[in-house]
N, CA, C and O atoms as CSV, one atom per row, in Angstrom:
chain,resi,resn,atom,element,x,y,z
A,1,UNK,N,N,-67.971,-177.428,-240.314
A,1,UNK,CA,C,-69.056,-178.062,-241.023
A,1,UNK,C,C,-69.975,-178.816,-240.075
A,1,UNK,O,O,-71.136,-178.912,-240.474
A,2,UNK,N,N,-69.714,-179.325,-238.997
A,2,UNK,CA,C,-70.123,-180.117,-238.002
A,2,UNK,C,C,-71.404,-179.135,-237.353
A,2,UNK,O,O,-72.466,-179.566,-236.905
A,3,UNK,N,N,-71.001,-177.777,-237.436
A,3,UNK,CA,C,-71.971,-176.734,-236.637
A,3,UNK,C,C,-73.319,-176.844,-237.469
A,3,UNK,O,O,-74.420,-176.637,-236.958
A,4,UNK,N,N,-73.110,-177.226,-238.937
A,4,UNK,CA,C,-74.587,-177.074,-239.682
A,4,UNK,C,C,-74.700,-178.895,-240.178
A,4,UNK,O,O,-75.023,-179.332,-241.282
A,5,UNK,N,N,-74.364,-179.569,-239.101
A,5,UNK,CA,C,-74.694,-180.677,-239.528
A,5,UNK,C,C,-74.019,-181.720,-241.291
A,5,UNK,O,O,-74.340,-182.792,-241.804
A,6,UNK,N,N,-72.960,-180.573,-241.657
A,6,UNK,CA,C,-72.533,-180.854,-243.357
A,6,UNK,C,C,-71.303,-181.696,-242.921
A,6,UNK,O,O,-70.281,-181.592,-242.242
A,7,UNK,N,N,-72.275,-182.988,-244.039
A,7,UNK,CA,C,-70.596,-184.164,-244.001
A,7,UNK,C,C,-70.460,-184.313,-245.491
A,7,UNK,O,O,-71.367,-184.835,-246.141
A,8,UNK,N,N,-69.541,-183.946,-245.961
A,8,UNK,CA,C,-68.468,-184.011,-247.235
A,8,UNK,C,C,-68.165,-185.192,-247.608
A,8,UNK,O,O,-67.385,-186.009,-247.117
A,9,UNK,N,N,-69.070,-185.253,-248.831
A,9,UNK,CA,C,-68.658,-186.227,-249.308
A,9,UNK,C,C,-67.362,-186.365,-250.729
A,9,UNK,O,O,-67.434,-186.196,-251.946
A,10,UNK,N,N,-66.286,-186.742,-249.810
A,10,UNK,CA,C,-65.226,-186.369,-250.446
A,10,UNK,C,C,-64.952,-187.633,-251.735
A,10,UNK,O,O,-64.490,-188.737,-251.447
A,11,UNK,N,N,-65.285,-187.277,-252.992
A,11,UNK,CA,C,-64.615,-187.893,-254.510
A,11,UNK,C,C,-63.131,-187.777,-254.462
A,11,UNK,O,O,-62.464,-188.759,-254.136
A,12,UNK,N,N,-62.589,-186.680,-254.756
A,12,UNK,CA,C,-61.572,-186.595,-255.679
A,12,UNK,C,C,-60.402,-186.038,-254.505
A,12,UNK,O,O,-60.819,-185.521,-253.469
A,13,UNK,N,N,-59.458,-186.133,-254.662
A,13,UNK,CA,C,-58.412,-185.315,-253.838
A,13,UNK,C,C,-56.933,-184.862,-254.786
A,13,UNK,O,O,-55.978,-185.578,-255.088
A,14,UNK,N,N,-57.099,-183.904,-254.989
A,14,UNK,CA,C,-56.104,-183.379,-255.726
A,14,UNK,C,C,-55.327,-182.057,-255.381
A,14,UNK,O,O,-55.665,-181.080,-254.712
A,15,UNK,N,N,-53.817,-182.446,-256.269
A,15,UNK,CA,C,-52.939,-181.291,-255.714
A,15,UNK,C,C,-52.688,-180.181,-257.013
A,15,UNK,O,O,-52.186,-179.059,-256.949
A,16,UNK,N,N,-53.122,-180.777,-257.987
A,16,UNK,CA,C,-52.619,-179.703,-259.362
A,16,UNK,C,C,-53.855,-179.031,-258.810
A,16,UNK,O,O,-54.823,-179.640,-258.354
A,17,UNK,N,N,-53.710,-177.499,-258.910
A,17,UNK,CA,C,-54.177,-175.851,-259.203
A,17,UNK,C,C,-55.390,-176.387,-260.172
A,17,UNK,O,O,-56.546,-176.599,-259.805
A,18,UNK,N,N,-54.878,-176.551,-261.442
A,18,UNK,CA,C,-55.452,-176.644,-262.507
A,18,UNK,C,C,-56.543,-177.544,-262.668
A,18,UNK,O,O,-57.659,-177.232,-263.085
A,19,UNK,N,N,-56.098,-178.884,-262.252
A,19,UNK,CA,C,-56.740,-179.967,-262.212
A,19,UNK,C,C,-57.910,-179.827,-261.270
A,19,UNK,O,O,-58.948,-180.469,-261.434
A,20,UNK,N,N,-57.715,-178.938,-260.235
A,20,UNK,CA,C,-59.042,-178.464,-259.557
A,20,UNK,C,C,-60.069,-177.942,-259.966
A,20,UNK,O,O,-61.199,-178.389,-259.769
A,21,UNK,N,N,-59.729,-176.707,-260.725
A,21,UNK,CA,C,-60.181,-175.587,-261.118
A,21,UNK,C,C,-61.244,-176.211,-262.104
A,21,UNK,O,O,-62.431,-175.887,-262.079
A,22,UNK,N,N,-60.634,-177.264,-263.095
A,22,UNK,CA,C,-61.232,-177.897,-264.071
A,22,UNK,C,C,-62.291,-178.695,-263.597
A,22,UNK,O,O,-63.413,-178.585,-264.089
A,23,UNK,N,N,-62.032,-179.522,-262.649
A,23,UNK,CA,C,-63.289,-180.470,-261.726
A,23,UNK,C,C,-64.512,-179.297,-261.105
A,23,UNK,O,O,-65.733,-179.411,-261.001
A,24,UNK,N,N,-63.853,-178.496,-260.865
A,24,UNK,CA,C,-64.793,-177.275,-260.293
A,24,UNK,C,C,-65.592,-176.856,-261.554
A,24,UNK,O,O,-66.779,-177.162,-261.669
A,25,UNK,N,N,-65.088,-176.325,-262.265
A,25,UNK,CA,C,-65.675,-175.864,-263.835
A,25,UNK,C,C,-66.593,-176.767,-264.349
A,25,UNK,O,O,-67.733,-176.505,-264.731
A,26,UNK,N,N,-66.064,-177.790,-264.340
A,26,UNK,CA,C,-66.993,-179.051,-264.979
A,26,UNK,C,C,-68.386,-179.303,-264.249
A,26,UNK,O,O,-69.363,-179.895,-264.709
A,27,UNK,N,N,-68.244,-178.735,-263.055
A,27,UNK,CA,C,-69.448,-178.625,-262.364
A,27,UNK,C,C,-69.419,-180.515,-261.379
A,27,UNK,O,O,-70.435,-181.195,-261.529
A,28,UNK,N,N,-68.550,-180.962,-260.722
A,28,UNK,CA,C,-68.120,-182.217,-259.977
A,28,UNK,C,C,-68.119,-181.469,-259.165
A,28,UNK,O,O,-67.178,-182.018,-258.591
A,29,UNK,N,N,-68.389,-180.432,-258.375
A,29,UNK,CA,C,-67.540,-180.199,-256.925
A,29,UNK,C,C,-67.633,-178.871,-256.518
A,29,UNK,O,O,-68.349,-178.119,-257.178
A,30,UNK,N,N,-66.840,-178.315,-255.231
A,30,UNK,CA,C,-66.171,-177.608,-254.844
A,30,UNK,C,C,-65.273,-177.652,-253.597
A,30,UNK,O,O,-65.576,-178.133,-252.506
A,31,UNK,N,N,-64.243,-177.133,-253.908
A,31,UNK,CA,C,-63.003,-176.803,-253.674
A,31,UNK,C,C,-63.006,-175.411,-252.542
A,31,UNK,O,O,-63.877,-174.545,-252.633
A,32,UNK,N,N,-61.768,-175.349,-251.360
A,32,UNK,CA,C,-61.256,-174.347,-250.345
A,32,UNK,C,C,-59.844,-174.667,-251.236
A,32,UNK,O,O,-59.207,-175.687,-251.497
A,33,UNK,N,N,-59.751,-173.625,-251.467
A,33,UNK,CA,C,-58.375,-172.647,-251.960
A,33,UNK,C,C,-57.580,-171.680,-251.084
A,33,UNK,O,O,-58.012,-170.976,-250.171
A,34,UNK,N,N,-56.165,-171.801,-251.607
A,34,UNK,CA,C,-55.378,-170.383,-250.692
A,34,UNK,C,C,-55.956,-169.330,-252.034
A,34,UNK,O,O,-56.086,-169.693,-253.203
A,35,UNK,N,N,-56.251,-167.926,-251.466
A,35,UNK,CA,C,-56.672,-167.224,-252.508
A,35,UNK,C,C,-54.896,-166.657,-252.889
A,35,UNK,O,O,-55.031,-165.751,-253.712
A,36,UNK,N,N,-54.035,-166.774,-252.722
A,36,UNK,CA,C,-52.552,-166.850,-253.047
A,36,UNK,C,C,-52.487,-167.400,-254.601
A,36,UNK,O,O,-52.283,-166.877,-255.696
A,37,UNK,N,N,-52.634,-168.100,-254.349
A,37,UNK,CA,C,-52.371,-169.114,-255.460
A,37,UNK,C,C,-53.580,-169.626,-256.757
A,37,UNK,O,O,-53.411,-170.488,-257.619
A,38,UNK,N,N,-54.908,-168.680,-256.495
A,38,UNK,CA,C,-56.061,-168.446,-257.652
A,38,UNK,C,C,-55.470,-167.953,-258.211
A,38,UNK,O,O,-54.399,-167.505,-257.801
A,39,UNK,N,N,-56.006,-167.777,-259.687
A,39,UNK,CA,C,-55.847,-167.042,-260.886
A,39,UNK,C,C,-56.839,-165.730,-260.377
A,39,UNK,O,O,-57.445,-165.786,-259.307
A,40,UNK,N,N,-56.925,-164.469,-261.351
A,40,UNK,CA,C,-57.745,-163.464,-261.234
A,40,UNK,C,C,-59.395,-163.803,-261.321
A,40,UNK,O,O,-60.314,-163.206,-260.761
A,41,UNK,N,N,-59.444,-164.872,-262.142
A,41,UNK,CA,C,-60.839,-165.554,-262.626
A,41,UNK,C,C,-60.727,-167.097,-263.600
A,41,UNK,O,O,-60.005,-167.237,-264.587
A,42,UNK,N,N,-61.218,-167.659,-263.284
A,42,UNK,CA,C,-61.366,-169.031,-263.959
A,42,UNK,C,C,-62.807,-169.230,-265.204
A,42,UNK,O,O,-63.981,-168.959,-264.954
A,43,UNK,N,N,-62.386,-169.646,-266.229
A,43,UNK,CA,C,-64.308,-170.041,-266.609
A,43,UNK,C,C,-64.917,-170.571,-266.135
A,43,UNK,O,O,-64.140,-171.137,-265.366
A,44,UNK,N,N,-66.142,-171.043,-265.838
A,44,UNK,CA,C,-67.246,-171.651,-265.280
A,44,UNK,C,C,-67.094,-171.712,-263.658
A,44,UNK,O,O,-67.696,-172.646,-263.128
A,45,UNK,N,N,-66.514,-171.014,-262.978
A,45,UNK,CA,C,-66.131,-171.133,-261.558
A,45,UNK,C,C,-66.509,-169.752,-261.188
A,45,UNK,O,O,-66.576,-168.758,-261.911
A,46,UNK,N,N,-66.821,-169.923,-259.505
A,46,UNK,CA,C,-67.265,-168.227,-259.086
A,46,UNK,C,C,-66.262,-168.478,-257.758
A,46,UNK,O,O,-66.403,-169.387,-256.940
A,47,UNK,N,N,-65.307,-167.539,-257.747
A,47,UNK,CA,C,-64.711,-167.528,-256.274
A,47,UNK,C,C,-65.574,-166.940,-255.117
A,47,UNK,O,O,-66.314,-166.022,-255.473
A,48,UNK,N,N,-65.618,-167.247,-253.964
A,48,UNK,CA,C,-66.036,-166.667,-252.459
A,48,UNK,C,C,-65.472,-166.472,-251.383
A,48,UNK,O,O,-65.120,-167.465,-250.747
A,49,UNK,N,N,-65.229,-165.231,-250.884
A,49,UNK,CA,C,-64.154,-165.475,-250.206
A,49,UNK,C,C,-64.868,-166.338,-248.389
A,49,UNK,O,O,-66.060,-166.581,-248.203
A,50,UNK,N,N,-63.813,-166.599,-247.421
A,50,UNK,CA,C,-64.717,-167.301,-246.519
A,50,UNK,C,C,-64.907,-166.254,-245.205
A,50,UNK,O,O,-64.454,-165.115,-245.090
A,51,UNK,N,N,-65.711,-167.008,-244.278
A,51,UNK,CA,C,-66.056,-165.817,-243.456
A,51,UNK,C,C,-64.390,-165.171,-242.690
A,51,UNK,O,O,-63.367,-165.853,-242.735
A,52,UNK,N,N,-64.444,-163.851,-242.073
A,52,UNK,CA,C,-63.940,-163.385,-241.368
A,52,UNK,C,C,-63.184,-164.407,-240.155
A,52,UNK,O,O,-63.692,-165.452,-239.748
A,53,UNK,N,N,-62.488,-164.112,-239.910
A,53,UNK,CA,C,-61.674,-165.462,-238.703
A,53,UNK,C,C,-61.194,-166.814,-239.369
A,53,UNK,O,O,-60.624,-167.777,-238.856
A,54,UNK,N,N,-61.537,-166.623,-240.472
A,54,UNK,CA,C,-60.403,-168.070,-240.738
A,54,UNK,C,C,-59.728,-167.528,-241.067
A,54,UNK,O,O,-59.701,-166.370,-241.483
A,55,UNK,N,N,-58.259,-169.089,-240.808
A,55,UNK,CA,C,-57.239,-168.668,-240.896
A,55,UNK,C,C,-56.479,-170.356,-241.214
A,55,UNK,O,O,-57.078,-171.428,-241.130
A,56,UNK,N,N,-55.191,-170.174,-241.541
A,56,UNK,CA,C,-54.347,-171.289,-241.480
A,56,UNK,C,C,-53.001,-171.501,-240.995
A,56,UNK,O,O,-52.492,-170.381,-240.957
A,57,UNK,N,N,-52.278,-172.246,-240.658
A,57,UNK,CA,C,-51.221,-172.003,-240.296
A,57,UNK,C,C,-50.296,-172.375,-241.192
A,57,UNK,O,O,-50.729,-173.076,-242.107
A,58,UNK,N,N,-49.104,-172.107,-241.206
A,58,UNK,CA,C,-47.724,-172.135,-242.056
A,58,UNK,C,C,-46.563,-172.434,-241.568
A,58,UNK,O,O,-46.711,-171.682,-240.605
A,59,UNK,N,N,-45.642,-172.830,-241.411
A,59,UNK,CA,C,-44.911,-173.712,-240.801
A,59,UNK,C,C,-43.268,-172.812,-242.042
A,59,UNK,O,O,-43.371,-172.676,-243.261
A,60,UNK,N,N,-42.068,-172.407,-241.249
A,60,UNK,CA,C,-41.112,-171.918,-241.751
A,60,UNK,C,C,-40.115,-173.709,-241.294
A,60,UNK,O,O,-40.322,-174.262,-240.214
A,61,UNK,N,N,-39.162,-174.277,-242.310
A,61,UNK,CA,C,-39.018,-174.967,-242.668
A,61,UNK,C,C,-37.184,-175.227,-243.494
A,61,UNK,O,O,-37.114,-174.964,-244.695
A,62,UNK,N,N,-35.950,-175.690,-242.812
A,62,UNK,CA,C,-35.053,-175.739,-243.549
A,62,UNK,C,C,-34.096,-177.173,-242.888
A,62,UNK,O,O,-33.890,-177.555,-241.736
A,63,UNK,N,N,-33.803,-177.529,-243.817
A,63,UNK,CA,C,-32.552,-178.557,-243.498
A,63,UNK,C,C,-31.977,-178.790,-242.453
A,63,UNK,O,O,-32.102,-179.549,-241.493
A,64,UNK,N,N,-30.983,-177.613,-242.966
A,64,UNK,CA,C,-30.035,-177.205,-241.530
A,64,UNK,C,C,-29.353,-175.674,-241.817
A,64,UNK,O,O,-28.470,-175.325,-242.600
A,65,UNK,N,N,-30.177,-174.906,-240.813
A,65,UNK,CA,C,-29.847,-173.516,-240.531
A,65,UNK,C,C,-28.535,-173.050,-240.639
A,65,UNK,O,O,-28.194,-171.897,-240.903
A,66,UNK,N,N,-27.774,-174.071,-240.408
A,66,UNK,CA,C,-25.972,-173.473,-240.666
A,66,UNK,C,C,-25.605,-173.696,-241.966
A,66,UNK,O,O,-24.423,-173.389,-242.124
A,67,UNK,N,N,-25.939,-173.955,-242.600
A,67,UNK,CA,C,-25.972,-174.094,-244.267
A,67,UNK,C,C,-26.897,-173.049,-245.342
A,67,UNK,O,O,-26.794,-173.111,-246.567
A,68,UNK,N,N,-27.702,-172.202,-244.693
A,68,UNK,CA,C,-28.684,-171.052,-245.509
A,68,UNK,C,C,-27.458,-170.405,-246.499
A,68,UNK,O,O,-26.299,-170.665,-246.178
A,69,UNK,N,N,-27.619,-169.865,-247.269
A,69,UNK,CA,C,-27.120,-168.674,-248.179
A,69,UNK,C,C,-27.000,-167.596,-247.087
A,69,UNK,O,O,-27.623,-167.778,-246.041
A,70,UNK,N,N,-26.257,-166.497,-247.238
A,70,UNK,CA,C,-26.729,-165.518,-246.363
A,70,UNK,C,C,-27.746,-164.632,-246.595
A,70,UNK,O,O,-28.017,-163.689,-245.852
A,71,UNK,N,N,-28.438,-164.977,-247.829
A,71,UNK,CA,C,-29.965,-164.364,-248.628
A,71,UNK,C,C,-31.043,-165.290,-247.591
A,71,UNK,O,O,-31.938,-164.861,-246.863
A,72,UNK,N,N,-30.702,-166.372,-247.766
A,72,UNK,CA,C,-31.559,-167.755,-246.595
A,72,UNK,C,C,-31.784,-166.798,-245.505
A,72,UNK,O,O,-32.791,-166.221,-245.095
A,73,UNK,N,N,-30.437,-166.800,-245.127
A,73,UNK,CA,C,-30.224,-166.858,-243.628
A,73,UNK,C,C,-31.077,-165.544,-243.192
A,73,UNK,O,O,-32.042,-165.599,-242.431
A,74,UNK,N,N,-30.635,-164.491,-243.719
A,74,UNK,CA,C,-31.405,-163.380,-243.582
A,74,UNK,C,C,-32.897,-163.372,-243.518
A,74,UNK,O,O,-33.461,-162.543,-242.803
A,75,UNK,N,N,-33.605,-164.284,-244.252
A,75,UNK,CA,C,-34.987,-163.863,-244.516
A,75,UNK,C,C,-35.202,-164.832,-243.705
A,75,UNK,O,O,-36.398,-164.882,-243.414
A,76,UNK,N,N,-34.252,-166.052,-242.938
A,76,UNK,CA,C,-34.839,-166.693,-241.977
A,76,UNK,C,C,-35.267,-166.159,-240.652
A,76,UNK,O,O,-36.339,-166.275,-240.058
A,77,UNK,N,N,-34.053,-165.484,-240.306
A,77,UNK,CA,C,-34.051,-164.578,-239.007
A,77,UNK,C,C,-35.139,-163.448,-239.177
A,77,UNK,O,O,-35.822,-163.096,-238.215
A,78,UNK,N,N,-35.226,-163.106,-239.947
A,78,UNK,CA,C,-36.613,-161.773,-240.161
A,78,UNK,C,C,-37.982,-162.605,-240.015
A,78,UNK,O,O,-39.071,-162.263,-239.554
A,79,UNK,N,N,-37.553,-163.783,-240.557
A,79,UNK,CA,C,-39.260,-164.657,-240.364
A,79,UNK,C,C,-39.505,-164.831,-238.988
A,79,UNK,O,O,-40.577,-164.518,-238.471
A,80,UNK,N,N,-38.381,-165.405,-238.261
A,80,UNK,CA,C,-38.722,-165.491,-236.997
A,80,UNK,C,C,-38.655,-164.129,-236.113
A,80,UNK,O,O,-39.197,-164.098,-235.008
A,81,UNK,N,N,-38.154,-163.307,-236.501
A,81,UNK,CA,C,-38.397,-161.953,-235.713
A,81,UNK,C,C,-39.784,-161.522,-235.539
A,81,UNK,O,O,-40.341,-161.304,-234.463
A,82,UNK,N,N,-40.411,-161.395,-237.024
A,82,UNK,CA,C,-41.778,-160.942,-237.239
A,82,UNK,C,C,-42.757,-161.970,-236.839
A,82,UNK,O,O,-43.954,-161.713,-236.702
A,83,UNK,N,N,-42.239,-163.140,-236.652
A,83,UNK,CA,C,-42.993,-164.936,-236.184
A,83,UNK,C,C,-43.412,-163.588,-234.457
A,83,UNK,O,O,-44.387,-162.883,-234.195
A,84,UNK,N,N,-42.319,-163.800,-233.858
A,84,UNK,CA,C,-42.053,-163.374,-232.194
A,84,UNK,C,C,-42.738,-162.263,-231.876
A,84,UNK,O,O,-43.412,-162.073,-230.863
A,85,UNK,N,N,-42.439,-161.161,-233.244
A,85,UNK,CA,C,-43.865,-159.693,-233.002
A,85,UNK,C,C,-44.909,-160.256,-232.988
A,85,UNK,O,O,-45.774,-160.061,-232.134
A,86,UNK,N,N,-44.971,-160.814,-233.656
A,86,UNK,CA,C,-46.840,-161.459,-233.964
A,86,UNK,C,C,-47.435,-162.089,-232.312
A,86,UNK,O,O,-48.414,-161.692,-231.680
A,87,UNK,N,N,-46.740,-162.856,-232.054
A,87,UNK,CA,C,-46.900,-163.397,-231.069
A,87,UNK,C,C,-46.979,-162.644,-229.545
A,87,UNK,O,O,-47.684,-162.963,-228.588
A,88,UNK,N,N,-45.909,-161.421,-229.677
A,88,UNK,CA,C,-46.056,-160.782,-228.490
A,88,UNK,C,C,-47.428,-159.751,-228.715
A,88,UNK,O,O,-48.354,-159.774,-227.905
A,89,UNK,N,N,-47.431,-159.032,-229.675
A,89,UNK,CA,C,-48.802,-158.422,-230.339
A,89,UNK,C,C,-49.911,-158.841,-229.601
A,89,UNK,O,O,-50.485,-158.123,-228.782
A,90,UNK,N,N,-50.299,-160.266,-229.939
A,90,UNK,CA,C,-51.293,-161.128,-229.425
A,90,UNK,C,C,-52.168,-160.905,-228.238
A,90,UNK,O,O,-53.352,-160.569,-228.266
A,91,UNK,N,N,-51.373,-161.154,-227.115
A,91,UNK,CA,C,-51.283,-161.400,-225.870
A,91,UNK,C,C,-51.593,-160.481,-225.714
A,91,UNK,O,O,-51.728,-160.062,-224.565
């Protein structure tokens, strides 16, 4: 935002989905969304998607690794496998 000079003037800060969607609708605002977690379409709201190259990061996350399920454990080790492709990919 800094590149076009835009400072946000931030009202509201919220974590309900819904409670957004509605401030958005009502015409108060707008909102950056994971498009994950939109509905197909909202009333009074127009989704956009954003330019090309953004991105966010995500963070994999547990207690304590010697305690997973072996359903856990499994999809832990595959996260970090495919974490390590990604990464060698890269480069």
């Amino acid at each position: 935002m800094s590149r076009n000079a835009l400072r946000p003037r931030v009202t509201y800060e919220l974590l309900q989905l819904m409670s957004i969607l509605e401030l958005v609708a009502s015409g108060k605002g707008i909102s950056i969304l994971a498009k994950l977690a939109l509905p197909d379409r909202y009333p009074g709201t127009v989704f956009r998607p954003l330019p090309p190259g953004t991105s966010r990061r995500i963070g994999l996350v547990c207690l304590n690794q010697n305690r997973l399920s072996p359903a856990a454990h499994a999809f832990w080790q595959e996260a970090r496998r495919y974490h390590a492709e990604l990464k060698g990919a890269v480069r």
